[in-house]
Backbone as a printed PyTorch tensor [residue, N CA C, xyz], in Angstrom:
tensor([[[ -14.8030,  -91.6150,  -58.6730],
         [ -14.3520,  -92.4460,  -57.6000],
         [ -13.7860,  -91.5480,  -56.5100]],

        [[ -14.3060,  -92.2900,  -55.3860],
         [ -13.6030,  -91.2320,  -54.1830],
         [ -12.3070,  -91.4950,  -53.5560]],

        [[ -11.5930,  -91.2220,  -53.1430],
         [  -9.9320,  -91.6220,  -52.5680],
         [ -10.0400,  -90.9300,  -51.5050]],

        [[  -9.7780,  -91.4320,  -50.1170],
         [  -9.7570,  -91.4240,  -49.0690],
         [  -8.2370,  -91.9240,  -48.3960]],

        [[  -7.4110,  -91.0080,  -47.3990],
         [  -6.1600,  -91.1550,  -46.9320],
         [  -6.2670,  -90.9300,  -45.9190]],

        [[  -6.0790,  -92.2730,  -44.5460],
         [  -6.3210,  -91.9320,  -43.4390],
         [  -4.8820,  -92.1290,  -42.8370]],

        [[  -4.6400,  -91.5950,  -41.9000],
         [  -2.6980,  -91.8530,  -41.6530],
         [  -2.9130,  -92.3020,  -40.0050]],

        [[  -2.6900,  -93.6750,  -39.5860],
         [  -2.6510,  -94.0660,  -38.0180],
         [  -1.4190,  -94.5430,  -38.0520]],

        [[  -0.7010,  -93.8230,  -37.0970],
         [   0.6680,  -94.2520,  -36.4100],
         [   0.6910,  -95.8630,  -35.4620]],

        [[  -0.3660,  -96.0310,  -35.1190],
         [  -0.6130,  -97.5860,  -34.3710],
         [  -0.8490,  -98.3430,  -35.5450]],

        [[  -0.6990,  -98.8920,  -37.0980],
         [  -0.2080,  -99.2130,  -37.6400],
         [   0.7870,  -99.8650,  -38.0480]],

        [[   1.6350, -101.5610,  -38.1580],
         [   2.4950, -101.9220,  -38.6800],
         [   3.0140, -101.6710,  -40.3430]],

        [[   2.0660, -101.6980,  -40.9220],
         [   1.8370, -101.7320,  -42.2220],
         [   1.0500, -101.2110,  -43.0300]],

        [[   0.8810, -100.8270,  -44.4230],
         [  -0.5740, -100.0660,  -45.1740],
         [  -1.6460, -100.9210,  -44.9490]],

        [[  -2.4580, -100.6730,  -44.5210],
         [  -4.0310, -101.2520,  -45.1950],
         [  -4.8730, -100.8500,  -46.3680]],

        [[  -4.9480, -101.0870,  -46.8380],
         [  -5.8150, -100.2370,  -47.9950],
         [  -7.6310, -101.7710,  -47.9250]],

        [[  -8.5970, -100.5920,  -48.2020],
         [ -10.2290, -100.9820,  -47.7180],
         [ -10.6570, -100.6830,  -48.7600]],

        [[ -10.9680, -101.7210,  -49.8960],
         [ -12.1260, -101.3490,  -50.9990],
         [ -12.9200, -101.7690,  -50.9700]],

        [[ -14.2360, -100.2120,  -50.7680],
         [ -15.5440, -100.3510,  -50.7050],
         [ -16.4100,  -99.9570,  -51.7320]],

        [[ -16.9530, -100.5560,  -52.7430],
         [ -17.8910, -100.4640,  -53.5450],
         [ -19.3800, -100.9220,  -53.1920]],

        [[ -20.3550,  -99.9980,  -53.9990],
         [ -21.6060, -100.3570,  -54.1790],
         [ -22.1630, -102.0020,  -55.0050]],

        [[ -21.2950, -102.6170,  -55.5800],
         [ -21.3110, -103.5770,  -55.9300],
         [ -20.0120, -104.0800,  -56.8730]],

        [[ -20.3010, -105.3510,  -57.2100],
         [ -18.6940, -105.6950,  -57.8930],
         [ -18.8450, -105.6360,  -59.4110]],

        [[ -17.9240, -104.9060,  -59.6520],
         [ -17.5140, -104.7150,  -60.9670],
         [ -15.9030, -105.2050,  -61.4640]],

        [[ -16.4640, -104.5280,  -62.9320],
         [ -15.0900, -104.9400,  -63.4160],
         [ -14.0220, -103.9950,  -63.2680]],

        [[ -14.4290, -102.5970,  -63.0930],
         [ -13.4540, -101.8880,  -62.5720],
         [ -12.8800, -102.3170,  -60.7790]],

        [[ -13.3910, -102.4950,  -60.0160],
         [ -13.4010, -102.6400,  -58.7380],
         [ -12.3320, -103.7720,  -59.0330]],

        [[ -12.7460, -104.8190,  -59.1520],
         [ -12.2370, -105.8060,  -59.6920],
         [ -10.5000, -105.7500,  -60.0770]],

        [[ -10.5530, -104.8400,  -61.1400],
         [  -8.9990, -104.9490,  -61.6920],
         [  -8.1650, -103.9070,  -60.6770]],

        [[  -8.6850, -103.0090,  -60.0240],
         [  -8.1990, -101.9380,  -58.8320],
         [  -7.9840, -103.2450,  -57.6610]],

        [[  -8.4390, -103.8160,  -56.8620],
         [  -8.1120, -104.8940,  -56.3280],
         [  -7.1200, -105.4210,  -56.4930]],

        [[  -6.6780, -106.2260,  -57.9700],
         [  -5.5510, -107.1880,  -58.6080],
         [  -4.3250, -106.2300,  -58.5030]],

        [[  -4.5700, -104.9370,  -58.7050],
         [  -3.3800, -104.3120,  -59.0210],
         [  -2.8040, -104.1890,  -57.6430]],

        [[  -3.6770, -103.1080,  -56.8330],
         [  -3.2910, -103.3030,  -55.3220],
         [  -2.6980, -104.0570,  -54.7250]],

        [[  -3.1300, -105.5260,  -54.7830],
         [  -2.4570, -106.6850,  -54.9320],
         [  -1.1910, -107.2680,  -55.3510]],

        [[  -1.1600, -106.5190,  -56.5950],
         [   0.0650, -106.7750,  -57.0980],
         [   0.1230, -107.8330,  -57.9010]],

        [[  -0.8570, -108.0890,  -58.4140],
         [  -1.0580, -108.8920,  -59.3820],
         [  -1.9190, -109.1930,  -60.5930]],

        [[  -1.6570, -109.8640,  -61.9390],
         [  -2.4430, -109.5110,  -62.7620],
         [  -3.9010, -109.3370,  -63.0230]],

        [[  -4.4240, -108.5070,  -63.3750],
         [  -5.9750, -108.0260,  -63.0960],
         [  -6.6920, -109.8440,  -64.1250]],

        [[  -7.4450, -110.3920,  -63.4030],
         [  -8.2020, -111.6620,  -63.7490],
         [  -9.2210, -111.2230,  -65.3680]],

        [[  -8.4780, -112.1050,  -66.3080],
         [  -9.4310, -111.8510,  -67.8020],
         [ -11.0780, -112.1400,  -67.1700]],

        [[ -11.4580, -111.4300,  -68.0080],
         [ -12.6370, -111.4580,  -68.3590],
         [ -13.2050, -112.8570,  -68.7950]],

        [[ -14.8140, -113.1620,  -69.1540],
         [ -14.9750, -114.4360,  -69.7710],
         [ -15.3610, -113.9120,  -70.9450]],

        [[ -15.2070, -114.4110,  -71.9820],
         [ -16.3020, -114.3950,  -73.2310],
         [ -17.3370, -115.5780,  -73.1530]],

        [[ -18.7560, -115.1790,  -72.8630],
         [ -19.4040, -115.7770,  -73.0770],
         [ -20.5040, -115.3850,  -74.3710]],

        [[ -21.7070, -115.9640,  -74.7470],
         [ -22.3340, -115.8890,  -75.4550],
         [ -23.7300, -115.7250,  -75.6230]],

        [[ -24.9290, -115.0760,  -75.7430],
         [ -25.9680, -115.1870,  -75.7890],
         [ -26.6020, -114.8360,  -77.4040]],

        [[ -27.3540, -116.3100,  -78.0930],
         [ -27.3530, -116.4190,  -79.2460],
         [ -26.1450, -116.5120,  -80.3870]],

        [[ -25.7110, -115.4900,  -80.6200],
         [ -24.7860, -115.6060,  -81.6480],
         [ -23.5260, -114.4750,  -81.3490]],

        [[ -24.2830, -113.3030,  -80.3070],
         [ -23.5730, -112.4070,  -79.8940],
         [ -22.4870, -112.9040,  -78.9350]],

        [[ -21.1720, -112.1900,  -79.0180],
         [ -20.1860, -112.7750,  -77.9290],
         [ -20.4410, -111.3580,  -76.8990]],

        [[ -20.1670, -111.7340,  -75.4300],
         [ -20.1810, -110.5360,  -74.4590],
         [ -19.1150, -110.9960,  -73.7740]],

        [[ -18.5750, -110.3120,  -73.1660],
         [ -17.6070, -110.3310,  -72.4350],
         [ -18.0140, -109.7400,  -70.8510]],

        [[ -17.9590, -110.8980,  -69.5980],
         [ -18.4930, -110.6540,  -68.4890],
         [ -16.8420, -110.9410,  -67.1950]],

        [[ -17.0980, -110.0210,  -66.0990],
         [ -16.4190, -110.2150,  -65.5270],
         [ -16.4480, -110.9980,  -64.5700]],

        [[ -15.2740, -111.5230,  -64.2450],
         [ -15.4710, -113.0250,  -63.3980],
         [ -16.5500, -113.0150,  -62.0120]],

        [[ -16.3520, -111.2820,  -61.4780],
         [ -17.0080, -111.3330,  -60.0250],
         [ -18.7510, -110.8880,  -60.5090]],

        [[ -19.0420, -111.0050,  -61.8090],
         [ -20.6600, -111.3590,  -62.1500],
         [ -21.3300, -112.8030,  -62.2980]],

        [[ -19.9920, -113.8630,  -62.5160],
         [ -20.5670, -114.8000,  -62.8850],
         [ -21.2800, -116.0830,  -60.9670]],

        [[ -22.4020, -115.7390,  -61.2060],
         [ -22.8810, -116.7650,  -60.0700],
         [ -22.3830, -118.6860,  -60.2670]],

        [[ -22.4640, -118.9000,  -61.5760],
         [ -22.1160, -120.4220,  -61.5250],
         [ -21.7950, -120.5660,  -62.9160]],

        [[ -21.2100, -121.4890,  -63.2170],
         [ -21.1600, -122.7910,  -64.6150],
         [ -21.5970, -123.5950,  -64.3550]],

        [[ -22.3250, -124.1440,  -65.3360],
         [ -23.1270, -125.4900,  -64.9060],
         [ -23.4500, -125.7800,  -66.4650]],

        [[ -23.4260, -127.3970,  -66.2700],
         [ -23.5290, -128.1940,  -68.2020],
         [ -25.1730, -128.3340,  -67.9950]],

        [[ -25.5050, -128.1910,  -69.0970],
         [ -26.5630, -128.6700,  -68.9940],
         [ -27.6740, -129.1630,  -70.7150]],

        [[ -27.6770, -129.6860,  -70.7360],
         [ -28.0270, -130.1690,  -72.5510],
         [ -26.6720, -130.3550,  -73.0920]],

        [[ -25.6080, -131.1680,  -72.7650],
         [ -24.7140, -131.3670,  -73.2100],
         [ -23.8150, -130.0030,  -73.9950]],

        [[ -23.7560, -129.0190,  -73.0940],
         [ -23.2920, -127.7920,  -73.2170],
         [ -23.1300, -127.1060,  -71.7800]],

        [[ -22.2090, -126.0670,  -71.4960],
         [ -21.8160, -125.3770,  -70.4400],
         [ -22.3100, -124.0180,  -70.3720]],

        [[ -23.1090, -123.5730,  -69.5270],
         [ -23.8030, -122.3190,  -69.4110],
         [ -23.1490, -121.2960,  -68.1920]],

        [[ -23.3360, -120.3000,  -68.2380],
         [ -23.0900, -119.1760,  -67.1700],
         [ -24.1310, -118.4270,  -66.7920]],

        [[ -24.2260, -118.5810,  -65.7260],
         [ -25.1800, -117.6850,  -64.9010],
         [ -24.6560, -116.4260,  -64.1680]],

        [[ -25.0250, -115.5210,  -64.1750],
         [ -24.7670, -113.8110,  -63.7830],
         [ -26.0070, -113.9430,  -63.3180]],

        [[ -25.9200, -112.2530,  -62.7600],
         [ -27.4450, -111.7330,  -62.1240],
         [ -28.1990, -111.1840,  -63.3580]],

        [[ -27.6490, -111.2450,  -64.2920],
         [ -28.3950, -110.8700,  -65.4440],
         [ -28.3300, -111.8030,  -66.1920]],

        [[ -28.2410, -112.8080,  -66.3540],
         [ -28.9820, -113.7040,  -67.3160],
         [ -28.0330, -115.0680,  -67.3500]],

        [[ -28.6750, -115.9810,  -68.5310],
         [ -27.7080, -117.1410,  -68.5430],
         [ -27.1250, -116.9650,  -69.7580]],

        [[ -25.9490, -117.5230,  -69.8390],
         [ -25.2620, -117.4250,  -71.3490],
         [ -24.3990, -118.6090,  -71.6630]],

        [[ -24.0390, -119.0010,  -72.9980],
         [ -23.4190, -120.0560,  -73.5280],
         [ -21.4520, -120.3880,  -73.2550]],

        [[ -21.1380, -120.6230,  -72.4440],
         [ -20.1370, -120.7130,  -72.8070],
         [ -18.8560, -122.3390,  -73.7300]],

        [[ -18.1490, -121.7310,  -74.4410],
         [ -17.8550, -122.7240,  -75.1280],
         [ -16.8680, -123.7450,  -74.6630]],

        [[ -16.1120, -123.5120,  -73.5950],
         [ -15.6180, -124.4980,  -72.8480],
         [ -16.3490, -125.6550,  -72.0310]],

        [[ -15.2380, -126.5670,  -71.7960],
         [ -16.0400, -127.6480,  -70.7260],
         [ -15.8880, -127.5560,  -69.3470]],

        [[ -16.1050, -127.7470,  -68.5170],
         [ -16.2090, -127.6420,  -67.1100],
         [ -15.0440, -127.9630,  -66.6880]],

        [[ -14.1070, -128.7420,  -67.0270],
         [ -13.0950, -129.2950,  -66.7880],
         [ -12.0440, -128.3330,  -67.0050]],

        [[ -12.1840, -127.6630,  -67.9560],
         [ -11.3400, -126.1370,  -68.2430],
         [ -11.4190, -125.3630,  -67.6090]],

        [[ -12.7490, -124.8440,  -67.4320],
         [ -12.8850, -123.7430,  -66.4080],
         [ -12.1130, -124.0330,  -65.0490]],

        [[ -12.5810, -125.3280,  -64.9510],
         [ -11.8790, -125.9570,  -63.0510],
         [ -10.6210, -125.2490,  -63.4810]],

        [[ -10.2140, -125.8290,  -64.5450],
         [  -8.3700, -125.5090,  -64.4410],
         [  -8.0790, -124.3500,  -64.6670]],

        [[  -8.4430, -123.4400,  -64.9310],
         [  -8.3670, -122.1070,  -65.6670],
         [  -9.1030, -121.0950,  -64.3190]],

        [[  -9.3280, -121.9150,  -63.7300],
         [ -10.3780, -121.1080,  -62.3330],
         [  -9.7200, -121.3220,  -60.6660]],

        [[  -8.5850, -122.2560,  -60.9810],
         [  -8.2050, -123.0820,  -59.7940],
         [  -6.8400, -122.0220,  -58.9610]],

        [[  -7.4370, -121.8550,  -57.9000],
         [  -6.3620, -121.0370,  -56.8020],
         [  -7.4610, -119.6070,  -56.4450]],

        [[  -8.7750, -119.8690,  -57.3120],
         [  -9.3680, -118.3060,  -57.3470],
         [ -10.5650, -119.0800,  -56.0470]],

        [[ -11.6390, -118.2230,  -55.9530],
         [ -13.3280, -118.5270,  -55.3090],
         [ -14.2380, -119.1810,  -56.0160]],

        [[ -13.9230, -119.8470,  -57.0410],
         [ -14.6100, -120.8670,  -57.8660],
         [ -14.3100, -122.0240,  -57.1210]],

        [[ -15.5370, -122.8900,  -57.0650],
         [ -14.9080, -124.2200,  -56.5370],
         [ -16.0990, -125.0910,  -57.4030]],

        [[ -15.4540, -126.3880,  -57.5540],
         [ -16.5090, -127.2740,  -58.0930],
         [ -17.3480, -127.8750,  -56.6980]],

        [[ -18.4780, -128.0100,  -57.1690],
         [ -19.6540, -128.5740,  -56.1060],
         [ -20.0240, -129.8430,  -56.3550]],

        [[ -19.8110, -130.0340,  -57.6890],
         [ -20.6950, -131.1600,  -58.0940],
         [ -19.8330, -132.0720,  -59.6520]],

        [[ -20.0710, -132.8420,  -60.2740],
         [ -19.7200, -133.0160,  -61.2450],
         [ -20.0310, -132.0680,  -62.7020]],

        [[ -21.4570, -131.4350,  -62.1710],
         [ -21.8480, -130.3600,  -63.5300],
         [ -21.9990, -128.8870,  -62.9150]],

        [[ -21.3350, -128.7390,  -62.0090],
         [ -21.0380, -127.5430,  -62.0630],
         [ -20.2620, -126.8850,  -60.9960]],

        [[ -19.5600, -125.7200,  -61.3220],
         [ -18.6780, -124.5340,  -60.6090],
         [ -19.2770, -123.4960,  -59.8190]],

        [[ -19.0670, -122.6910,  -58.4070],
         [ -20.0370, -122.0410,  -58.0090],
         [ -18.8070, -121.0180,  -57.5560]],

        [[ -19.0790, -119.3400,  -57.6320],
         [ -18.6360, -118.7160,  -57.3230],
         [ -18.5900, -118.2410,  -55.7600]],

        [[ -17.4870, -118.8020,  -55.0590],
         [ -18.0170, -118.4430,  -53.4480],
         [ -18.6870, -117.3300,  -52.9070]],

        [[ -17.6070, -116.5280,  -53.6530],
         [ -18.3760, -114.8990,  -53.0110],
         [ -19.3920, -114.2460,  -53.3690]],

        [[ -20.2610, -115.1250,  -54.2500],
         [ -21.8400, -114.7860,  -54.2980],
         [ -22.7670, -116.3860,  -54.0970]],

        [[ -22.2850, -116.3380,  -52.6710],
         [ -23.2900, -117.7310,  -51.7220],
         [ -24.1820, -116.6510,  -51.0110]],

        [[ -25.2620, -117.0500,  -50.8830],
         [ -26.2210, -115.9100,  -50.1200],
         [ -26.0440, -117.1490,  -48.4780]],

        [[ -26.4410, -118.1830,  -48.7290],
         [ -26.2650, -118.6950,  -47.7800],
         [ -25.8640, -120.5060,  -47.7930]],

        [[ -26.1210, -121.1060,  -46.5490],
         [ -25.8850, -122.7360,  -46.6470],
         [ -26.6110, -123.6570,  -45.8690]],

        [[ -27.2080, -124.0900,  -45.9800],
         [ -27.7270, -125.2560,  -45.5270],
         [ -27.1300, -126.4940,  -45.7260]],

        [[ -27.2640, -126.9400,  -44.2280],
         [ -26.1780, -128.1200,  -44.1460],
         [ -27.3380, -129.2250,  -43.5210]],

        [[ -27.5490, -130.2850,  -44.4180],
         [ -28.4470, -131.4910,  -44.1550],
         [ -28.0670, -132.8870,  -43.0470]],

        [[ -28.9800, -133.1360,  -42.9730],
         [ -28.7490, -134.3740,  -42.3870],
         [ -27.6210, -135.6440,  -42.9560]],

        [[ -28.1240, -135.6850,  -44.0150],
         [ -27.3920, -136.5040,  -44.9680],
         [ -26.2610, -136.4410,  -45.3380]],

        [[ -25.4920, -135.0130,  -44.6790],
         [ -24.1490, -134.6890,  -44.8670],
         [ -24.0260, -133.6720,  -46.5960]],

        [[ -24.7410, -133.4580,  -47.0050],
         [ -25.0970, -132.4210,  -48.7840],
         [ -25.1870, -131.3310,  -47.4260]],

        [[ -24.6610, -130.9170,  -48.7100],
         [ -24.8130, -129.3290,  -48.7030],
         [ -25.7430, -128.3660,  -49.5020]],

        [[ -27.0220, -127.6190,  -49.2950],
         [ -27.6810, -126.9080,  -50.0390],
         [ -27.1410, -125.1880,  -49.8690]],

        [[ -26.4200, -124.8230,  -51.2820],
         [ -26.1010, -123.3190,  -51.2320],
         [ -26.9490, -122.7200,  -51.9980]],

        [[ -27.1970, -121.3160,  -51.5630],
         [ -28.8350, -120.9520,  -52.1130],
         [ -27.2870, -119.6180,  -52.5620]],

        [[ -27.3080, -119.2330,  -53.8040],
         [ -26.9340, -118.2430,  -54.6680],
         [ -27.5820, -117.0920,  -54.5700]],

        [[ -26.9690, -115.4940,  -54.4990],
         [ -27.7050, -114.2720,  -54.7300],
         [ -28.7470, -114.6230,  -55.9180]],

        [[ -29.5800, -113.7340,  -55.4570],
         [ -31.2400, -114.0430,  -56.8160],
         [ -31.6030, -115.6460,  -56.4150]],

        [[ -31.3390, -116.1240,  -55.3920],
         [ -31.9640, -117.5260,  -54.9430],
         [ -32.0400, -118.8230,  -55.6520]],

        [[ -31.1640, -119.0280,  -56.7010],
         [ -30.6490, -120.0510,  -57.0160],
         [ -30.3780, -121.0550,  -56.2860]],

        [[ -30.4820, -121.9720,  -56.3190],
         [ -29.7540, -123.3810,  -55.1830],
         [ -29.2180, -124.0540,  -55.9720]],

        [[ -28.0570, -124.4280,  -55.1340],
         [ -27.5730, -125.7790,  -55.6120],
         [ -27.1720, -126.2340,  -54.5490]],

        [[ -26.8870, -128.0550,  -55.3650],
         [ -26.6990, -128.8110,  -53.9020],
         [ -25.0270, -129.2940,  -54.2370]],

        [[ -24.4110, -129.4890,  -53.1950],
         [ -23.5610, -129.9010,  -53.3610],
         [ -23.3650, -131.4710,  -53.1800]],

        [[ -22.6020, -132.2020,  -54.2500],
         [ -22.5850, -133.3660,  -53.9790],
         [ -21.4930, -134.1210,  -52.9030]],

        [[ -21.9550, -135.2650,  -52.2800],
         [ -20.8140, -135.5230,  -50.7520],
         [ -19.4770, -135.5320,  -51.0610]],

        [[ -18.7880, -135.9800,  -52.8010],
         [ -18.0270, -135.8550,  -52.9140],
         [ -16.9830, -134.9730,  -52.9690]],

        [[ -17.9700, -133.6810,  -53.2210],
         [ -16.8640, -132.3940,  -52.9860],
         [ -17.3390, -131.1510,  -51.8100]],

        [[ -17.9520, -132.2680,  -50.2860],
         [ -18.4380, -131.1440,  -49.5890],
         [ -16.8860, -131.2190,  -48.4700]],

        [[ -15.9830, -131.8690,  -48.9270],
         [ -14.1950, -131.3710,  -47.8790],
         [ -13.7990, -130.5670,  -48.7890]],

        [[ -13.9490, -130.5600,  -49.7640],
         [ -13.3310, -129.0960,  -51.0930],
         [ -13.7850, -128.1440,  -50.7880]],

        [[ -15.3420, -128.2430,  -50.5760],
         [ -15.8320, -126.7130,  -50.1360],
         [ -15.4460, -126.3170,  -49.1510]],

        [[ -15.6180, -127.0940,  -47.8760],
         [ -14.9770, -126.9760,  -46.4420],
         [ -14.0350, -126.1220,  -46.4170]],

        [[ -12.8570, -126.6240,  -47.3670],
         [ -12.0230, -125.9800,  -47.3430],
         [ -11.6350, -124.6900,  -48.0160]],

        [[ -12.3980, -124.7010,  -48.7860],
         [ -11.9900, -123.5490,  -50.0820],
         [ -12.9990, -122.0350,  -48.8320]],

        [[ -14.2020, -122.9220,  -47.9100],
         [ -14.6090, -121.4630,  -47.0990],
         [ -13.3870, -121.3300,  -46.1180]],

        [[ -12.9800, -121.9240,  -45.4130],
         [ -11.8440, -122.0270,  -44.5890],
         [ -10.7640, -120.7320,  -44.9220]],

        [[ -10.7140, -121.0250,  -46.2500],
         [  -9.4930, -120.3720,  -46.8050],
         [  -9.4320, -118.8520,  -46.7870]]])
């Protein structure tokens, strides 16, 4: 890792700029600390029988689907054993927002948005995923980009 110290007297305060090649879990917990606050657990999720453990800024969405809750990353989908309703709560104050009734979408991997006639919202996910958002939670999103 490289460390870089730039010193400007026109300055009120520190800035500190973290730039990575992509998000990880190290990046990730260097952030929280900077911050000053506790570095965000990990998920355990599941593929087959194996448990993995993924970090929150991999996961693209939760979403139920066969009467079960799945996770999507850029690398694959996996099982997770909670309900959606947990995650909301266990996810709430972060860039997760619910979209829909079956599922959670990670803001900071929206590639983009399409905004319809009909007042829905279509968010197309890195690796081109879509989802739509339902009318009921397109002032949640509003706001949660706002923020």
């Amino acid at each position: 890792m490289k460390v870089e110290i730039q010193i400007d007297p026109g300055l009120d305060e520190p800035v500190v700029v973290l730039r990575a090649p992509s998000p990880t879990e190290e990046v990730e917990a260097l952030a929280a600390r900077l911050r000053g606050e506790p570095a965000p657990r990990p998920f355990t999720v599941y593929q087959e029988r194996e448990a993995v453990r993924v970090s929150r800024s991999m996961v693209l969405r939760f979403y139920a689907e066969d009467k079960g809750v799945l996770c999507q990353t850029g690398k694959g989908v996996y099982t997770v054993r909670q309900r959606l309703y947990e995650l909301e709560e266990e996810l709430a104050g972060t860039r997760f927002v619910r979209v829909s009734n079956s599922e959670i979408v990670n803001l900071d991997r929206v590639a983009g948005l399409d905004l319809t006639l009909a007042g829905t919202i279509k968010m197309t996910l890195e690796g081109g995923t879509v989802c739509w958002v339902s009318r009921r939670y397109v002032k949640k999103i509003k706001q949660a980009l706002e923020a």
